[in-house]
Each structure stands twice: as C-alpha cells, then as structure tokens.
N, C-alpha and C positions, 0 to 999 in steps of 0.2 A: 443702287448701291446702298449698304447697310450703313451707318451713321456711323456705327460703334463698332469692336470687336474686339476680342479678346486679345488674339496679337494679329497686327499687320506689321507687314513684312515688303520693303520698297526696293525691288530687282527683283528681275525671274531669271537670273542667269544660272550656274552652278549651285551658288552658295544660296543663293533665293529659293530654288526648291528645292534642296537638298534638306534647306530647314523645316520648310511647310512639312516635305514630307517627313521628319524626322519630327516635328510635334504632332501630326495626327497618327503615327503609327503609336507614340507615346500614352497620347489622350483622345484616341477616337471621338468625335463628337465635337472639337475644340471648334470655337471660334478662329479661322486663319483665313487673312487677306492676303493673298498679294496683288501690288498696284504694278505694275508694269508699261515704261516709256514706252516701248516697242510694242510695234502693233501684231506682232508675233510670238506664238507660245513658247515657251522652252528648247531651243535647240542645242547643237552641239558648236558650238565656237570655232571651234578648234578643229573642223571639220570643213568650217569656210573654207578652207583654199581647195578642199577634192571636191566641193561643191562649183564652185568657181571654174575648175577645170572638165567639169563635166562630168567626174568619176561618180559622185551621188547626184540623185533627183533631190529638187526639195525638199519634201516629202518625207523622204530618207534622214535627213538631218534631223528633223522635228523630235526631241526626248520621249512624249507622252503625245497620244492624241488628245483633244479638247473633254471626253468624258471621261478621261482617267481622274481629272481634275474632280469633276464633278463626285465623282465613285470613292475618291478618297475624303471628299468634305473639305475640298481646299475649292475658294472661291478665287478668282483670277479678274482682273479689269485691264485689260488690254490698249494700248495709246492712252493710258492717264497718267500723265505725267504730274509728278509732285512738285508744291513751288512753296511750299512753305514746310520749316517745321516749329512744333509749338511744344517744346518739351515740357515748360509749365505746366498748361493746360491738358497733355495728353494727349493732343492733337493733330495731322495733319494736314495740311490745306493742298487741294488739286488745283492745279493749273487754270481749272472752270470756274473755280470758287466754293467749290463742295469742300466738306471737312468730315474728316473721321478721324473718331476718338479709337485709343485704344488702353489697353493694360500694359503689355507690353510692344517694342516696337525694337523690328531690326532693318540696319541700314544695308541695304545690299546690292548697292546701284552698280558696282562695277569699277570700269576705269572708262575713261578718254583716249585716245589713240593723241600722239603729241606731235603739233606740228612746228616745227622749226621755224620760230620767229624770225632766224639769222637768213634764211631762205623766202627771197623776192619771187612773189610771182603765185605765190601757193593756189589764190584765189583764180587762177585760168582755169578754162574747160580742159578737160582731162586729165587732171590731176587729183585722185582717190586719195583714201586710206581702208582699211580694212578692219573691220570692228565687228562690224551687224552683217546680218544677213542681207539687208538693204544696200549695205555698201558694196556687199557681192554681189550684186542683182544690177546694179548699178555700171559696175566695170565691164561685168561678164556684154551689159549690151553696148557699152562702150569701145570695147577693143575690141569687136566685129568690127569696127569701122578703120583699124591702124594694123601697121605691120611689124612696130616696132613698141618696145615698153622699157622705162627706163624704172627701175627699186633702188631707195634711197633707204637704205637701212641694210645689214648683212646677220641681221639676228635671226632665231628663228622662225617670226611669221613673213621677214622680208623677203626670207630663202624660200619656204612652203610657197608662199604670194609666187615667186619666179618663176617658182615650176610650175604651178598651176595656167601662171601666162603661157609662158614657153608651151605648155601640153597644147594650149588652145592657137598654137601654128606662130606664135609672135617672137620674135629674134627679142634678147631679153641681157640687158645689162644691172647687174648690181651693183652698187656705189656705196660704200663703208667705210665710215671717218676713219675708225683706228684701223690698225695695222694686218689686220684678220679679222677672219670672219668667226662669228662667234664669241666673242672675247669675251666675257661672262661664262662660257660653259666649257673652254677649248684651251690647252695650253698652248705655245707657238710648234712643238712638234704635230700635236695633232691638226691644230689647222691648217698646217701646210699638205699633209695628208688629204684632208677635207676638201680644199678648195680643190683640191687636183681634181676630184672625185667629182666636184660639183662642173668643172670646167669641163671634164668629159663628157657631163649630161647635155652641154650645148648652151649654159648659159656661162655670159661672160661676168668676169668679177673684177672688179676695181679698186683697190683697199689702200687705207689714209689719206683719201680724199675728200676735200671740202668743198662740198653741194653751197652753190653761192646765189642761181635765180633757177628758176622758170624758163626755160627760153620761148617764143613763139609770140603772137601778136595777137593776144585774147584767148588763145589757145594751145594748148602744152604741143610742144617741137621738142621737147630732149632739156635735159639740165647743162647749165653752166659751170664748171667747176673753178676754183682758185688755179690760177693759173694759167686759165685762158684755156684749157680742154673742154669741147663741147659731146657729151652723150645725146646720142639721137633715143628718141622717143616719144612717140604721138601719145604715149600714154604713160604718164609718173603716178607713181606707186608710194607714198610715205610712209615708212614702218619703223620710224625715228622711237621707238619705246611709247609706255603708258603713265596716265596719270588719275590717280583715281578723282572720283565724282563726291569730292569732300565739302563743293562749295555750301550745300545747303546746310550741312552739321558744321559748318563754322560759320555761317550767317545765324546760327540757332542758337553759337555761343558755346559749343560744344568743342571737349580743346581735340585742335586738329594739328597736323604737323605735314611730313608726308601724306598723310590719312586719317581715318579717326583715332585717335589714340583708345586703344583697348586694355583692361588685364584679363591673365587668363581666365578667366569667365564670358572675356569678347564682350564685358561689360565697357560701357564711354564713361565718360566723365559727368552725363546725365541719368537722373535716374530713371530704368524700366527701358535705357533705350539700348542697345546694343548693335555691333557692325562684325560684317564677316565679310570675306571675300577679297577682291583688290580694292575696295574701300577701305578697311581696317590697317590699321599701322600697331604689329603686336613687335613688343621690345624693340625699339628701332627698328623695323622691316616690314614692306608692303613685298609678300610675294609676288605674288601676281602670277602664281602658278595654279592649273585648278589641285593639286592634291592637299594644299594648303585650304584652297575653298573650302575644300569637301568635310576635311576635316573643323576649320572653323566651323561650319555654319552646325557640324554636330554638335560640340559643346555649345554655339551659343543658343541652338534651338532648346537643351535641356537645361539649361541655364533658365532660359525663358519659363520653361513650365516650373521651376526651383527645383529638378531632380538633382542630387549629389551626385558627380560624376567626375570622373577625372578630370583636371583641368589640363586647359594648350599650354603647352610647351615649348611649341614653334614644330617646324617642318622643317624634316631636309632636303636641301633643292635635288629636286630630281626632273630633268628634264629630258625628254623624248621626242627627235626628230625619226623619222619613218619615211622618206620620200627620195626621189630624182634611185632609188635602189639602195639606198644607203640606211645603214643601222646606226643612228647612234644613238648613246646615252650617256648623260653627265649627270654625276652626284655628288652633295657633298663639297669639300672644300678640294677643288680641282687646281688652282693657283693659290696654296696656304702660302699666309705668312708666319712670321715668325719663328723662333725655333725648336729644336726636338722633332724638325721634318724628314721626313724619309719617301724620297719617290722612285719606282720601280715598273719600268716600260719593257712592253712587247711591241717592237713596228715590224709590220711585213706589209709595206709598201706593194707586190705583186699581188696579194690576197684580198687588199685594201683591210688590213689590219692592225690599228693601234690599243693598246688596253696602257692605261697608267693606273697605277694604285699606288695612293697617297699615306703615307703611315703618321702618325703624330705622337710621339713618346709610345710607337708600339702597336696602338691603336690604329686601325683603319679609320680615316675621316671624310675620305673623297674618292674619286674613279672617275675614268675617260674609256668609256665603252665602245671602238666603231669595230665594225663588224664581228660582235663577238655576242651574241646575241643569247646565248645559250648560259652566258652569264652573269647578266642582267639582275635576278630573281636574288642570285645567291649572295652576291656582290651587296646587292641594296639591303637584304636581311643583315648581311656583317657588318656595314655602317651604321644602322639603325641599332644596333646591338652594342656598338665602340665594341667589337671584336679585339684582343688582342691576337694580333698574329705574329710579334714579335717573332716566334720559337720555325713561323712559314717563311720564315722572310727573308731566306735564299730560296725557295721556290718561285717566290712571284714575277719572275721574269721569264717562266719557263712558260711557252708557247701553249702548250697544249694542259697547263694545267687549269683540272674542274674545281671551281672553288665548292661545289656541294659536297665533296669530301672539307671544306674546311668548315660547315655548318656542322653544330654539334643539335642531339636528338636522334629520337629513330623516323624511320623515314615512315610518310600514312600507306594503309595499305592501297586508296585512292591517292593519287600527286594532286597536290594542289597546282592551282594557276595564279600568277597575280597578272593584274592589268597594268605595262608600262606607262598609262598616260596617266592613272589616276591614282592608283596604287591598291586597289581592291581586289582581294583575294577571295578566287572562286573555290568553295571545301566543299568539295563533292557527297560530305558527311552530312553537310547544310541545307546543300540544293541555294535554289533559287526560288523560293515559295510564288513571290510577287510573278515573276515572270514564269509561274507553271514548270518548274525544276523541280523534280521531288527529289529528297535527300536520298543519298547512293547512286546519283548519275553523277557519270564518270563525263569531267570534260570532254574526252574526243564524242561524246555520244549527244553532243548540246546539239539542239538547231544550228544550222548554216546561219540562219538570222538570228540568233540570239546575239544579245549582244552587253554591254557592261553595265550593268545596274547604276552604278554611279555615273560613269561620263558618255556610257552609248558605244564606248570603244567596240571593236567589232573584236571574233574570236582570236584574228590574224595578230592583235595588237597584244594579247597575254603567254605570256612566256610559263613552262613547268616550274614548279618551286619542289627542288628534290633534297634533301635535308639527310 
C-alpha cells in the first residue's frame, strides 16, 4: 500500500465510489485510495434483499469488476479497516498500524444498522440485521435451517427483508412500534392501503407493538412483545433504522452530531477533510437515502480537486419500494406541517390505487405514489421545481389525470428516462459513453443488462420522463 496520496477516500459504498469515480473522470491521473472495511468490492446495497431471496446471483450485485478499478486509476484496499484519524498530521492509521498520508480526505464509511438496546436477548443465534452482503450471506444460510422468521422493523428494508424471507418458503411476521407501516413515507390512508396489499402477499403485520426479548434458550424462538404476545420465529430480523459510523471523526475532534457536521461543500469542521453519504449530517439531516449519496459524494469529490461548482443544497426525499408486486413511491413532505397546506387524494382501493399531492401556499411539496407508476418521473420533476399548480388544483383528484401535461417545455425528440432508486436520468442525446452507449440510442434499444450507471438499478426500475 502507497504511504501517501493525493485524496483517500474511507468507504466503498455509494458515496465512496461515486467520488473516486468523479475525481478521476475530473483529473485522470489523480492519486485516489480507497480503504475499504468490507472485504468486498462495491455492490448494490439495496439490492440485498432480491439477493437474499435468490432473485440475483452474487455476482450480479457486484457495481464494477476488480479491473474496472484498476482501468480507471482508482486503487482499492479491501478488509482495511481504519482505527485512527489524524487530521493534524494528514494522516490515517489502519487497524494494522500502517498509516497513510493524504491531501485531501473523505469520510464515507456509511451507517450501522441499530439495534434496540430496550430489546433482551439481541445477542442469541439467529438473530440478524441487514446491512453487508455478509450479513445476507449469513441469513440466507441460516434460514435453511427454520420455518419461521420474525422482522422487527416495518420500514422499507424491514418489509424488502420479509419478502425476501417469505420468497425463500418461511411463514413471516412483521412487528412495528408505530401505528403503520411506513410512517416516515406513508400517510394513514395510504398505509392502510399498503398493508392490505402487503398482507395479501402472505406476510403477516403487526403494528404499535413493543418488541420487549428474544425469546429461546441461546437461540432465537420468536419475539416477546409488551403484553405478554409471543411471535414465533426461529429467525429475528432487526431493521429498527440507521446510525451513521461518526465514531472515528468525533474521537479526531471533528464536530459530529447525528453525523459529521458538513457545509455545502460536504467540507467538516477539519481542514482538507470532508464526508458524504449516511456519515454526513448536511443542515440538520442525515439522509440515508442513496440519491442524497450520489449527489453528496459529487460535490464533495469536486470540492476535493477545488473545482467551482454548484454547491448542496439538500435532497428531496424520494423513496422507492418495488416488491411483494407493489409500486410505490414517496416524495417530499408527505405528512406537512404547518400551514398554507393543501392535500388532494385519489384511492381506488380495487386497483390498489392511492396517489396524494401535497400543495404548500400553491406549490407542490410532497406525493404518495402506489400504483401509479406512470407518474412517478413527472411528479418528482414538479416538486424539484416548487411547481406552482395552484390554477391545476381542482384537477388533482381526478383519477386518470397525466401530470406530464402539467411539465412545461417541449418534449425531446428521444424521451428520457430517470432511475426511481437513484434519480439519474438516461438522455438518449448522451448515451452512456462508460457503459458502451453511443449518443442517439434510444432507451427501449439498451441491453437487457444494461443497467444504471449510478446505482446499478436495472432497466425495469426507470420510468419515461415525457415533458
């Protein structure tokens, strides 16, 4: 391993190579580390659970093979974990005792999966969380051996995590303190919607319940809940939220809070050092979405080289579930407070149909997408926009209305596509150079395997963007 280098860079998740690769595409040539806990290259995260469930091979997850790494001049150290950092000095120390200096330096470790202190017992056999590829690796040969799985969490990787058990033969209960499922992305019409939808797929739900032990005798038997209801399961699943991996930049002195404290330049509080990803905490808020990643780790990679560039701003939550058959998507301020709110629902319960749009003095701010898939693209362009749609807004209840008549522009003579998981749009004007796209091919004429230059999403996952 080289001593020195220009910028190292400490996580290979999203936001870790998204920067590597966004300073060598800048400065061809550049000196770029990245050190890497996991003893595996770049994969898709978020991909874990159809991994888990058998729908992708390994393999298939993996972002880049091992010599894309090399081809691009991005060097990679695999299981070195960092245990010091020395922002002083420039330096940081591995796990072995090795040290490397650098110029500049970004923090991109990730998060932690969190486990419920208030819940006895966590430490029995069989009882997971979901983070690494390991920890899929892990389960997947674990629950060969059970028939039953209990998920202690009812968010989106708890519910992904369900099906994915469920798909591989195991009867599958979900347990969620508040009162629905989703509460962060779902208002209470649409969750009730939701869970219907998810209860039809075969897994059971169980909502405002308090997960209290472990049950079993060294070995996970099912949860305990307040009240004396016991869930069977030979195998517990904890998907209780994230916590980012802030300890080492606040043992360095660097000011942390939820995360590392950033401004928009994804600059810390030290100097040369910078964080992006679910490490960073920009204005009050640790995403912990990757389109947040994607975006941090751009600014703070040109940041690093001193290019002038637009600075962050923040991201609008957009979140995307795809599984059990179900469409949805959340953007935006879906449960707004305060006032000058305006909300306006479509449910068709027999279609499995809810759409809400949320208005604010006029403005669109937020949307609850299930099964409207088709509106997705146009929807998230007018929030990203603070559309006014005051003059639409006895339309927005009506069933079958396209919001790409309310995008203003002419439409391309090629349609664009954007990706739901990550928010990267494919312009057929552009191509895909890296991935052998030449400019002028048309989305339907991509590889089957092509797949999303940012997060890997596959073609299935990007919706038209028709303007």
């Amino acid at each position: 391993m080289r001593a020195h280098a220009q910028y190292v860079i400490v996580g290979n998740g999203v936001a870790g190579v998204n920067a590597a690769k966004t300073i060598v595409e800048a400065k061809p040539g550049a000196g770029t580390v990245v050190l890497a806990a996991e003893k595996h290259h770049y994969y898709n995260r978020w991909q874990l659970p159809a991994f888990l469930a058998g729908e992708l091979a390994q393999h298939e997850i993996l972002f880049y093979p091992p010599r894309w790494y090399e081809d691009h001049g991005i060097t990679v150290h695999l299981d070195c974990a960092v245990a010091q950092l020395d922002p002083a000095g420039h330096r940081v120390v591995l796990c072995d005792g090795r040290q490397v200096s650098y110029e500049r330096l970004l923090l991109a470790a990730g998060s932690a999966a969190v486990v419920p202190p208030t819940i006895a017992g966590t430490e029995k056999q069989g009882v997971f969380v979901l983070r690494t590829l390991d920890d899929a690796l892990a389960i997947k040969a674990y629950a060969a051996g059970t028939k039953e799985a209990a998920v202690i969490g009812g968010g989106l990787l708890g519910l992904e995590a369900a099906h994915a058990l469920h798909a591989l033969g195991l009867a599958v209960t979900v347990i969620e303190f508040f009162p629905r499922l989703l509460p962060r992305q779902l208002d209470i019409a649409g969750a009730e919607l939701f869970r219907a939808m998810v209860e039809a797929s075969g897994i059971r739900v169980i909502t405002g319940a308090v997960c209290q032990e472990i049950l079993g005798e060294g070995r996970a038997a099912g949860v305990g809940l307040q009240g004396g209801e016991a869930v069977s399961g030979g195998l517990v699943l904890i998907s209780a939220g994230i916590r980012s991996r802030s300890q080492l930049a606040q043992a360095a002195g660097l000011e942390v809070k939820r995360g590392v404290l950033v401004n928009e330049r994804l600059q810390s509080s030290a100097p040369d050092v910078y964080a992006a990803g679910d490490v960073a905490e920009f204005s009050g808020q640790v995403y912990g979405i990757i389109p947040a990643a994607v975006e941090q780790a751009r600014v703070a990679a040109l940041s690093m080289l001193g290019v002038d560039s637009a600075p962050y701003t923040g991201t609008v939550p957009l979140t995307t579930l795809k599984t059990m058959g179900i469409d949805l998507t959340s953007i935006g301020e879906v449960n707004p407070e305060g006032g000058g709110v305006q909300e306006y629902r479509v449910v068709r319960r027999e279609k499995g149909l809810y759409r809400k749009i949320v208005l604010r003095d006029g403005r669109i701010v937020g949307a609850i997408l299930i099964g409207d898939k088709a509106n997705v693209s146009p929807v998230t362009r007018l929030i990203k926009a603070g559309a006014d749609l005051s003059a639409q807004a006895d339309q927005l209840d009506e069933e079958d209305l396209d919001f790409r008549r309310l995008s203003s522009g002419d439409a391309p003579k090629l349609a664009r596509y954007q990706c739901t998981i990550c928010g990267y749009i494919y312009d057929p004007a552009k191509g895909d150079l890296e991935g052998s796209v030449l400019p002028g091919t048309p989305f339907e004429k991509l590889a089957d395997s092509w797949t999303c230059p940012n997060c890997g999403a596959s073609r299935a996952l990007f919706v038209r963007m028709e303007e």
